[in-house]
C-alpha positions in Angstrom: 4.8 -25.6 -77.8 1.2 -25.8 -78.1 -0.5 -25.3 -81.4 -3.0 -26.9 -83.9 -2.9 -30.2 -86.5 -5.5 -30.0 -88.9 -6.4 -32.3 -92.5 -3.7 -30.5 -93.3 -1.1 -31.5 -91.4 -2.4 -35.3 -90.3 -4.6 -36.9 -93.1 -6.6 -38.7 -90.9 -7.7 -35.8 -88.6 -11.1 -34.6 -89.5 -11.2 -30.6 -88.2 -8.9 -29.2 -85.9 -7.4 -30.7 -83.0 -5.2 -28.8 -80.2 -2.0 -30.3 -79.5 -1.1 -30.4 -75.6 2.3 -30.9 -75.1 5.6 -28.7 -75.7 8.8 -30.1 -77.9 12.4 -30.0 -77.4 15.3 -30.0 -79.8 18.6 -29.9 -77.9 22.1 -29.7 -79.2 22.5 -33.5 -79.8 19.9 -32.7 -82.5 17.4 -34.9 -81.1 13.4 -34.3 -80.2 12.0 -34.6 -76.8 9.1 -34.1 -75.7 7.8 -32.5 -72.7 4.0 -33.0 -72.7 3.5 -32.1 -68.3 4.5 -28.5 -69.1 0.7 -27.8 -69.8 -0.7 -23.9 -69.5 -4.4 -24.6 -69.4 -6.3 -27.7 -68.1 -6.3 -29.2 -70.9 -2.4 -28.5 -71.4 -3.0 -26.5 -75.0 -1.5 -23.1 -76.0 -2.6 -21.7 -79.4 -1.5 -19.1 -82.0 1.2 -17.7 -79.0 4.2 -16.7 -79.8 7.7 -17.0 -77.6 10.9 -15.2 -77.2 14.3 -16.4 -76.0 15.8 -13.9 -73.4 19.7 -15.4 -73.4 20.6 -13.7 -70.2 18.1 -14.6 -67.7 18.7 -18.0 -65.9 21.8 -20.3 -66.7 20.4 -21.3 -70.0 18.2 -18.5 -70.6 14.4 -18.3 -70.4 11.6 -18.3 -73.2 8.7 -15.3 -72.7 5.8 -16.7 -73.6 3.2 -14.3 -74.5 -0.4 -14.4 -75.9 -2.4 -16.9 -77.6 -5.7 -19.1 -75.9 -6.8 -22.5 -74.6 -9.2 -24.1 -77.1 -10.4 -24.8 -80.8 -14.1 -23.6 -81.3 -14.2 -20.8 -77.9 -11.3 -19.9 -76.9 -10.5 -18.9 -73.7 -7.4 -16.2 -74.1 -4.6 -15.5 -71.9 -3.9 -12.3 -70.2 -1.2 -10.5 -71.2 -1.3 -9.5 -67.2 0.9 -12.2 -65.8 3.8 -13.4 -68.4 4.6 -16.9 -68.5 8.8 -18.6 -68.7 9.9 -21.2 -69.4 13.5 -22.7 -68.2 15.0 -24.7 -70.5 17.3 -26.3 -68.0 14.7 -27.1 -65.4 12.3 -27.7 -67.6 9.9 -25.9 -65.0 7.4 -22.6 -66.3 7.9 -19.4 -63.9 5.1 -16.4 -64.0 5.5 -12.8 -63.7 2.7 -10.2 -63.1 3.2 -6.9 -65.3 2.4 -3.3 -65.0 1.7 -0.4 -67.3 -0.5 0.0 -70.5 -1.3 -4.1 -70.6 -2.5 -5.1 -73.9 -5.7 -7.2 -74.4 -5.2 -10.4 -75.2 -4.6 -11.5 -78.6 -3.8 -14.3 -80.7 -2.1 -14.7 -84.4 0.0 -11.0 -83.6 4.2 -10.9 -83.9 6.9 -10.0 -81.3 10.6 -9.3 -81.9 13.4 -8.8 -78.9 15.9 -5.8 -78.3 18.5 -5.9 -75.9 18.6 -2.8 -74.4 21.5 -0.4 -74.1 21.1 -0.3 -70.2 20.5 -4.4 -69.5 17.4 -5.9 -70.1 15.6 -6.3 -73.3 12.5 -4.8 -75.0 9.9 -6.9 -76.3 8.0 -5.4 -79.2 4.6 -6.6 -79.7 2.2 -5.8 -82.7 -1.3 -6.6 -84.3 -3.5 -9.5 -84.2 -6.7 -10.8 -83.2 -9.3 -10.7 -80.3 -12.6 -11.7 -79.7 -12.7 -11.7 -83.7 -11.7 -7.5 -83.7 -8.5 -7.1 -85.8 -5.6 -5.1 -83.7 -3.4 -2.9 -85.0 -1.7 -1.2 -82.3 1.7 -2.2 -80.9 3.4 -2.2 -76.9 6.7 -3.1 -75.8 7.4 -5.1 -72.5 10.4 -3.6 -70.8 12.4 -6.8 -68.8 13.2 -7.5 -65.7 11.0 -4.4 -65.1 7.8 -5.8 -66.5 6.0 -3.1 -67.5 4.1 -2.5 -70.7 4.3 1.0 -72.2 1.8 1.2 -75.5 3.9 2.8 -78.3 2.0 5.4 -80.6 -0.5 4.6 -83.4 1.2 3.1 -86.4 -0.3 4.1 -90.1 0.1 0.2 -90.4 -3.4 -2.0 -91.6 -4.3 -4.3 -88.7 -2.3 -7.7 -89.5 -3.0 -11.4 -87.8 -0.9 -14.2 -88.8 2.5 -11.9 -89.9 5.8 -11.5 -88.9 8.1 -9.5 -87.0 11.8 -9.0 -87.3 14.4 -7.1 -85.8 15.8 -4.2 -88.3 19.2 -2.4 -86.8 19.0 -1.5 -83.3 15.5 0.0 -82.4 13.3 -1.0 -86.0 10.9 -3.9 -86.6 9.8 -4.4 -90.0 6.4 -6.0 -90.3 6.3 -9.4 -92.9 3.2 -10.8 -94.5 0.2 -11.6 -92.7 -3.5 -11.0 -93.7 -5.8 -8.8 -92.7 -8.7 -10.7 -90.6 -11.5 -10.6 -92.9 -9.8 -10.6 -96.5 -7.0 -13.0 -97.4 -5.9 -11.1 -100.4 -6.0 -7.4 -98.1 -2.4 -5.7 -99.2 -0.7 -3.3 -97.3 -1.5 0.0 -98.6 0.8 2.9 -99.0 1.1 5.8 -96.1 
């Protein structure tokens, strides 16, 4: 869903240019796509990032969390009310959420836990907003909604990384850059 196309990825494109619509690729291994999902008015989500919670719904639903509106000023979204997505209705659901609410960011990671009792954990770290590197990290507790900000980390802030699940209750912390320095390395505790 969402996201950029640059020179980079489309020759002819001169600077950056947000994409307004959302893909699909179903088990028949074909693309659709669903460009009236739209989050903002100009239908564009960028540097978000999305989770698949398996038991919610029939088919499951996709958290989306993060990211803002438009190339050049951005606009961010709230981290306040949550976004879904229904992958068999193909309609978009919102939540509001409690607790230690994050700001908004952009460019940060996110891994899931199903949790022991029901539900799932989602585990989000880093990133960027309003150009001020983040490095602190919350979890979102589902279906209760509600934020709860997890202790400092000795971690360097980090935009642009990922996050995956290690064993039951660990996230390791991949690559990414620190916001001013493209060659900043992750320096030892």
């Amino acid at each position: 869903m969402g996201g950029i196309t640059d020179y980079l990825t489309e020759p002819n494109i001169a600077g950056g240019k947000a994409i307004p619509s959302m893909v699909e690729f179903d088990k028949s291994k074909t693309w659709h796509n669903i460009s009236t999902f739209g989050f903002s008015p100009n239908n564009t989500i960028i540097s978000a990032q999305a989770e698949y919670v398996p038991s919610f719904g029939s088919l499951g639903l996709v958290v989306v969390l993060g990211g803002y509106k438009n190339l050049g000023k951005p606009g961010y979204y709230d981290l306040v009310n949550i976004t879904f997505f229904d992958p068999k209705t193909k309609q978009k659901y919102w939540q509001l959420t409690t607790g230690d609410i994050p700001s908004p960011r952009d460019s940060f990671c996110t891994a899931i836990f199903a949790n022991p009792n029901g539900g799932y954990e989602i585990f989000v770290f880093g990133g960027v907003f309003d150009f001020n590197e983040l490095q602190d990290a919350y979890v979102l507790s589902l279906p209760g909604f509600i934020w709860k900000q997890l202790p400092n980390s000795a971690a360097e802030p980090r935009k642009d990384h990922s996050c995956a699940v290690m064993g039951k209750r660990q996230v390791l912390t991949i690559g990414g850059i620190g916001y001013a320095d493209f060659d900043d390395r992750d320096k030892a505790p």
